[in-house]
C-alpha positions as CSV (number, residue, x, y, z in Angstrom):
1,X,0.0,0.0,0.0
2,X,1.4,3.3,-0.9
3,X,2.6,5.7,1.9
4,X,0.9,9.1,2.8
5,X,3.3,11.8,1.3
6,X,5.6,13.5,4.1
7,X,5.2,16.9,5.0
8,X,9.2,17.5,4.6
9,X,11.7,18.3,1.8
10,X,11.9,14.7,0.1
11,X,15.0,16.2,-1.5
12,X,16.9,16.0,1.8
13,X,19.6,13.4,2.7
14,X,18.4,10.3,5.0
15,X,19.3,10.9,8.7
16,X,21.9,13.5,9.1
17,X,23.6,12.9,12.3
18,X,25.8,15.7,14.2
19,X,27.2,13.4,16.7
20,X,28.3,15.7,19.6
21,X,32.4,15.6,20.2
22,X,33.1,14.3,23.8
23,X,36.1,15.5,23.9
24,X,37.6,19.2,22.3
25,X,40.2,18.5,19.9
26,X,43.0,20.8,19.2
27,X,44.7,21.1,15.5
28,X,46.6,17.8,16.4
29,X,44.0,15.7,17.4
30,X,44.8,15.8,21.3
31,X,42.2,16.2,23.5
32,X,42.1,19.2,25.4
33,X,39.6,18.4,28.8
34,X,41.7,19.5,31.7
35,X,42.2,16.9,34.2
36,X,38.9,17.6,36.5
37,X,36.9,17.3,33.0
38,X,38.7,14.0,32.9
39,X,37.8,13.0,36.1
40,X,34.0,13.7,35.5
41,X,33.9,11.9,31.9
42,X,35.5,8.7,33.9
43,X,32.2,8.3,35.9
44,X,29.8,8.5,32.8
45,X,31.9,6.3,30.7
46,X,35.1,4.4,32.6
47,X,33.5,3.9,35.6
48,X,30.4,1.7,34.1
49,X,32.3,0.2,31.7
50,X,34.8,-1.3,34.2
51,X,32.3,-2.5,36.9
52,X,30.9,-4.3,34.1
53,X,34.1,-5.6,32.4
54,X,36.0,-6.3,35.3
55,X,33.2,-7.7,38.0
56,X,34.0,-5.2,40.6
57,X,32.0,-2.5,42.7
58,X,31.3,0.8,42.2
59,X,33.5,1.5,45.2
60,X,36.3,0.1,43.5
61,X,35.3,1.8,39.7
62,X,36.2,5.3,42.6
63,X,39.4,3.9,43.9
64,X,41.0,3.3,40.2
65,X,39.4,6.8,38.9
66,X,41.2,8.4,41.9
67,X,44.2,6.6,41.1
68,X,43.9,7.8,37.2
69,X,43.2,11.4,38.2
70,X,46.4,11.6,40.4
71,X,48.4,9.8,37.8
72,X,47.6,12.5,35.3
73,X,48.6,15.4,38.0
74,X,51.3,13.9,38.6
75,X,52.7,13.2,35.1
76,X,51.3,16.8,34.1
77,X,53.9,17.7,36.4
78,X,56.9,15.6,35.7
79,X,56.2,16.8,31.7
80,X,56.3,20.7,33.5
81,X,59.2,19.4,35.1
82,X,58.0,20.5,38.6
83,X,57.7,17.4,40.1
84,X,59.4,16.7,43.3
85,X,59.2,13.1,43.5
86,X,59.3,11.6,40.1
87,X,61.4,12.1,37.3
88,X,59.6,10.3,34.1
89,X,55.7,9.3,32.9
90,X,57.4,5.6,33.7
91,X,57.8,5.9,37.2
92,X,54.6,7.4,37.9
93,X,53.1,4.2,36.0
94,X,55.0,2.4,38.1
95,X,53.2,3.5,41.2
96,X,50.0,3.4,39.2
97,X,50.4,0.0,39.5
98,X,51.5,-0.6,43.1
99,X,48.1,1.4,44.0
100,X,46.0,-1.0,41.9
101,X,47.5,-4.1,43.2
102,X,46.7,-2.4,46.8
103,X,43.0,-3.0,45.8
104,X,43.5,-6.5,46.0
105,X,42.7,-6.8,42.0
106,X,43.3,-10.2,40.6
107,X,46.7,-10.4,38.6
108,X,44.4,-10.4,35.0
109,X,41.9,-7.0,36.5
110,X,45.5,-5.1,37.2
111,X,46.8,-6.2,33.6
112,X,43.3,-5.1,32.1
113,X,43.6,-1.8,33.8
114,X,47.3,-1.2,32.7
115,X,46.2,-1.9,28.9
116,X,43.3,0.3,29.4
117,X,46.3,3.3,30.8
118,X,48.4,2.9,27.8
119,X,44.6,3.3,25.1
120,X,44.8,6.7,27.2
121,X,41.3,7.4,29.3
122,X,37.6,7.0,27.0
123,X,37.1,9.9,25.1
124,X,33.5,9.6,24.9
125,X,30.8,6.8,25.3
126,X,26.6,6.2,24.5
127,X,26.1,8.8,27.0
128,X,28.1,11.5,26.1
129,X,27.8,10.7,22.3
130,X,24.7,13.4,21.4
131,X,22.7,12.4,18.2
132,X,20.8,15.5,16.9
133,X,19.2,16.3,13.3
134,X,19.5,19.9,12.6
135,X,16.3,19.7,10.4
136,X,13.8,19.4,13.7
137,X,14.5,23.1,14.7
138,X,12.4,23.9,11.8
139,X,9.6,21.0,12.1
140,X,6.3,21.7,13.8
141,X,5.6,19.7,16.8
142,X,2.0,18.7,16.0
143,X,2.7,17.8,12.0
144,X,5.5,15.9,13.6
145,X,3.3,14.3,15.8
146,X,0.7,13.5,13.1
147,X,2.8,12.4,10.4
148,X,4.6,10.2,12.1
149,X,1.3,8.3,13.6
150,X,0.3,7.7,10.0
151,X,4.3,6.2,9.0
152,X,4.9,3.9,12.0
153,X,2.4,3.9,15.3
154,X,1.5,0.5,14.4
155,X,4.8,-0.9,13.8
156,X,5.5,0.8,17.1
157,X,3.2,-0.6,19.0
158,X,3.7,-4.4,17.7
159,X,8.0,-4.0,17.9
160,X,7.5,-2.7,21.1
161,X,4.7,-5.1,22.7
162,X,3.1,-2.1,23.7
163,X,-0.7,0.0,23.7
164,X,-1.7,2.6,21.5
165,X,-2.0,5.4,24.2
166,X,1.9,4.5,25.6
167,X,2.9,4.5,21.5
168,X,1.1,7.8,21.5
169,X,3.4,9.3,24.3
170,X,6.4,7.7,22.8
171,X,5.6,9.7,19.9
172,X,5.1,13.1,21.6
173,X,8.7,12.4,23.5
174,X,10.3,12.0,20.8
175,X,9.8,14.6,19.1
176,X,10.9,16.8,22.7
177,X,13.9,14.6,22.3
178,X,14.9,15.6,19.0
179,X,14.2,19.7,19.6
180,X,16.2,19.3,22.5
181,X,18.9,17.6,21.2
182,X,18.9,19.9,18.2
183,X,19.4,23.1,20.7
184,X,22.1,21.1,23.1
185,X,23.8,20.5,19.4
186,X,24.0,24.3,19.0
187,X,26.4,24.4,21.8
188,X,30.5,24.7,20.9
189,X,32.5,21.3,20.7
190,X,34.8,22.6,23.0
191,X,32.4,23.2,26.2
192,X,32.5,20.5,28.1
193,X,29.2,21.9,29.5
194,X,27.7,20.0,26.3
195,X,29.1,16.9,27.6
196,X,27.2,17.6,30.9
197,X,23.9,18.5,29.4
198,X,24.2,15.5,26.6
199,X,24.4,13.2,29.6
200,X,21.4,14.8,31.4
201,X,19.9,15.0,28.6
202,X,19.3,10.7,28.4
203,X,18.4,10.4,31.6
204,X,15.6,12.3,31.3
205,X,14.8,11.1,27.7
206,X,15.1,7.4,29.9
207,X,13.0,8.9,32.6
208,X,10.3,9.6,30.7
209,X,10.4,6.2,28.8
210,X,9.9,4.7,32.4
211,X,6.9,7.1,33.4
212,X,5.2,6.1,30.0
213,X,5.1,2.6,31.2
214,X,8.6,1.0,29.3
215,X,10.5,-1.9,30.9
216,X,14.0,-1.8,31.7
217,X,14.1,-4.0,28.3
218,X,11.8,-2.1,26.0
219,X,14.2,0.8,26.6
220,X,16.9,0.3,24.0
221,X,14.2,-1.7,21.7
222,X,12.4,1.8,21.9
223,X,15.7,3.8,21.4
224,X,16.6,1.4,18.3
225,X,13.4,2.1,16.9
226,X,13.1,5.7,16.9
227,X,16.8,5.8,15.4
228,X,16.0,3.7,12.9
229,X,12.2,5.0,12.2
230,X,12.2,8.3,11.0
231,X,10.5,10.8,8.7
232,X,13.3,11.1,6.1
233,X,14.0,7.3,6.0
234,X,13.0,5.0,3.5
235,X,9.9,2.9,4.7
């Protein structure tokens, strides 16, 4: 059966996605977060991906950031040569090591940590990584909302195993979630503010997947879907 006609330029390109940097990038391609912005991306993308990789607890995932974040002060240091007690990057890893092994890691978690140190720290993860289509700052919510009831509520509400009134909802957040990721996109690369708000960002997109009624499963189904699903894609 042939598809109501969409309500956008058909001329534009499927799916654009600005994919927010995580990390500012200089001319060289170093990353230039200081060492506290460090610290702060470590909890929204180390810190879960080693109590998950590793087996250990959240306690621990704090230890081994606090460790990394005084490793990095310290070889800022010996690189400004103003460091008192160590002379090279080496010897500082050195230590790193002695204060993992003081965690009473296993032999394998220390040597997964120590191959993790020498990738350099996670420059970015799902959480920080902002997907935003610059085209929804000029679409109007309620053709939006219409438009895309016609395309896909049905396929919604049988891929998701859900009713029509909670499809209807899904519908309505999404399109908040795409306005607001289109505005957070406005914001410079090199703010690490965007970071902040890209990570606050999901949790309240997740938040209000939960009020609507979604299990802790449906979630990424849902998420999959509406990347997947949109007005510009081919149906």
């Amino acid at each position: 059966m042939r598809r109501p006609a969409v309500f956008f330029n058909p001329l534009m390109c499927i799916f654009f996605v600005a994919v927010s940097a995580t990390v500012a990038f200089a001319q060289d391609g170093a990353p230039k977060w200081t060492a506290d912005e460090l610290k702060e991306l470590y909890n929204y993308c180390d810190k879960p991906a080693l109590i998950q990789q590793l087996k250990i607890s959240p306690e621990t995932a704090d230890k081994i950031g606090e460790i990394d974040h005084w490793a990095r002060q310290q070889i800022a240091s010996v690189e400004a040569n103003t460091n008192e007690a160590y002379a090279t990057p080496n010897e500082v890893e050195a230590d790193v090591i002695k204060k993992y092994k003081a965690l009473r890691l296993s032999s394998d978690q220390v040597k997964s940590l120590s191959d993790r140190r020498q990738q350099g720290p996670m420059n970015g993860c799902a959480v920080t990584t902002l997907m935003a289509d610059p085209r929804y700052d000029t679409v109007v919510a309620a053709r939006f909302i219409q438009q895309y009831k016609v395309l896909y509520r049905k396929q919604l509400i049988d891929k998701i195993d859900i009713v029509g009134r909670m499809a209807d909802q899904l519908i309505e957040t999404e399109i908040w979630k795409q306005k607001e990721a289109a505005t957070i996109a406005k914001m410079p690369e090199t703010d690490f503010n965007r970071v902040r708000k890209t990570v606050a960002f999901y949790e309240l997109r997740d938040k209000k997947y939960r009020t609507i009624g979604l299990s802790e499963q449906q979630i990424p189904a849902t998420i999959e879907f509406f990347n997947t699903h949109t007005l510009w894609a081919k149906n």
